[in-house]
N, C-alpha and C positions, 0 to 999 in steps of 0.2 A: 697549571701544574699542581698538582695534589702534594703537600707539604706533610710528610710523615716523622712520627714521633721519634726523636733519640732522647740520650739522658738530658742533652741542654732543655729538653720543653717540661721535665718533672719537676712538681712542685714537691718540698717535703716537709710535713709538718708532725712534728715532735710534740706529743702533747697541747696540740692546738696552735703550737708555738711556728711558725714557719724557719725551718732552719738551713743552713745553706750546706749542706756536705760535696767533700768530693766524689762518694762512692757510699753505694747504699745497697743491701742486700737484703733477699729475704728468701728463705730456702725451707719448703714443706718435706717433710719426708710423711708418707702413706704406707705402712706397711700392712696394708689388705694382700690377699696372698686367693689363690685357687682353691678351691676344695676340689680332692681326688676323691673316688672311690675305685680300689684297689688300679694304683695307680694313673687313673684314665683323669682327666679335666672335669668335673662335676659342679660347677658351681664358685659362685665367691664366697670367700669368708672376710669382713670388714676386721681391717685390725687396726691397732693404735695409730693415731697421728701426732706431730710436733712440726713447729715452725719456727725458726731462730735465722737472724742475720746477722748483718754487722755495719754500724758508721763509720764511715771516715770520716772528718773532719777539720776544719783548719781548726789554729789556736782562737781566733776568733766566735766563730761557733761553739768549741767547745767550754770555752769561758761563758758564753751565753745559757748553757746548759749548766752550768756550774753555781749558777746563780742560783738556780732552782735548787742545785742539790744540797745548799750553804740553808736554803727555806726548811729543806728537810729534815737539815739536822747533818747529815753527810750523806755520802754517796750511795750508801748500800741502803741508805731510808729512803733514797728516792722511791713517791710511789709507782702503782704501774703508770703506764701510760699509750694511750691510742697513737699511731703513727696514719697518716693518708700519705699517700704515693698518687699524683693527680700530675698529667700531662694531658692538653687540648690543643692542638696545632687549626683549629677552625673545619679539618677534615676528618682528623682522627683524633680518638678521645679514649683516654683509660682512667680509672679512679680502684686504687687497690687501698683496702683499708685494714688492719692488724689491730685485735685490740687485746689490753691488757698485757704490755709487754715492759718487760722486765730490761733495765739496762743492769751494764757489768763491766765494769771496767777490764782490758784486756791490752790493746799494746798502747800502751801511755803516750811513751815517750820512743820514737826513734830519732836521731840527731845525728847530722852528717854535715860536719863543720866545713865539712868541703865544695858542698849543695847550695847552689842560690835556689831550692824548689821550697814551694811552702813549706814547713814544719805541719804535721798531721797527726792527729790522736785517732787511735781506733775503740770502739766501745762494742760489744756485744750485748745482743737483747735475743730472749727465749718468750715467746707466745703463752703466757699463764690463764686466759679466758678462753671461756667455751665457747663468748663469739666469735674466737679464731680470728677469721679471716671473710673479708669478704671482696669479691670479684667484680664492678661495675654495679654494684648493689645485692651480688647474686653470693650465700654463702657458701664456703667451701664445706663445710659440713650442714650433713641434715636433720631435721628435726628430730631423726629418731635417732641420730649420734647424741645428740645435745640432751633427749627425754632426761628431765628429774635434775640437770645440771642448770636450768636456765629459772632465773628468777623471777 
């Protein structure tokens, strides 16, 4: 029986750091769009792209991150940092990599003194590198998006 990927097989590592969350995101918006000539479909036009998600995390993890941010100086000095998203079930295999990304702090704190569930921080991070993103090794953008941007 072929063993397929869910969230338990992702590994996630936060600036190198392997870190444990409950809920991890990551959301590209592409707004390339058609070209018409007088109204008819004529072609693509390449428009901007942006990638931003979001962690959840327990207070454990988050305190782990928090170390870093205390090296920083604080929070909003944190610098960027690469994210890998990597699950291998022996069958199937994904490895998604984000770099250059920006955390932000976002819902701190929610508390429900009525809740035996973990306690969770959420933190928001925006894509600030040209190397984006990449796919199994493969980038989401191409070298003539990146021309004069890549060092």
């Amino acid at each position: 029986m072929t063993t397929r990927i869910n969230g338990m097989a992702f590994d996630v590592y936060v600036g190198g750091t392997d870190i444990h969350v409950k809920n991890i995101s990551l959301d590209i918006s592409d707004e390339s769009a058609v070209a018409k000539t007088r109204g008819i479909p004529d072609g693509k036009l390449r428009g901007p792209v942006s990638a931003e998600g979001e962690i959840e995390m327990s207070t454990r993890s988050f305190n782990q991150l928090g170390e870093v941010a205390a090296q920083a100086g604080s929070w909003r000095d944190l610098p960027s940092m690469d994210f890998v998203f990597y699950a291998n079930t022996g069958t199937e295999e994904i490895r998604v990599e984000v770099f250059g990304c920006e955390l932000m702090l976002s819902n701190l704190l929610s508390i429900d003194t009525e809740s035996a569930d973990l306690t969770t921080h959420k933190i928001k991070y925006v894509v600030a590198s040209p190397d984006f993103v990449r796919i199994n090794g493969v980038p989401v953008l191409s070298e003539n998006d990146v021309r004069g941007l890549m060092g």
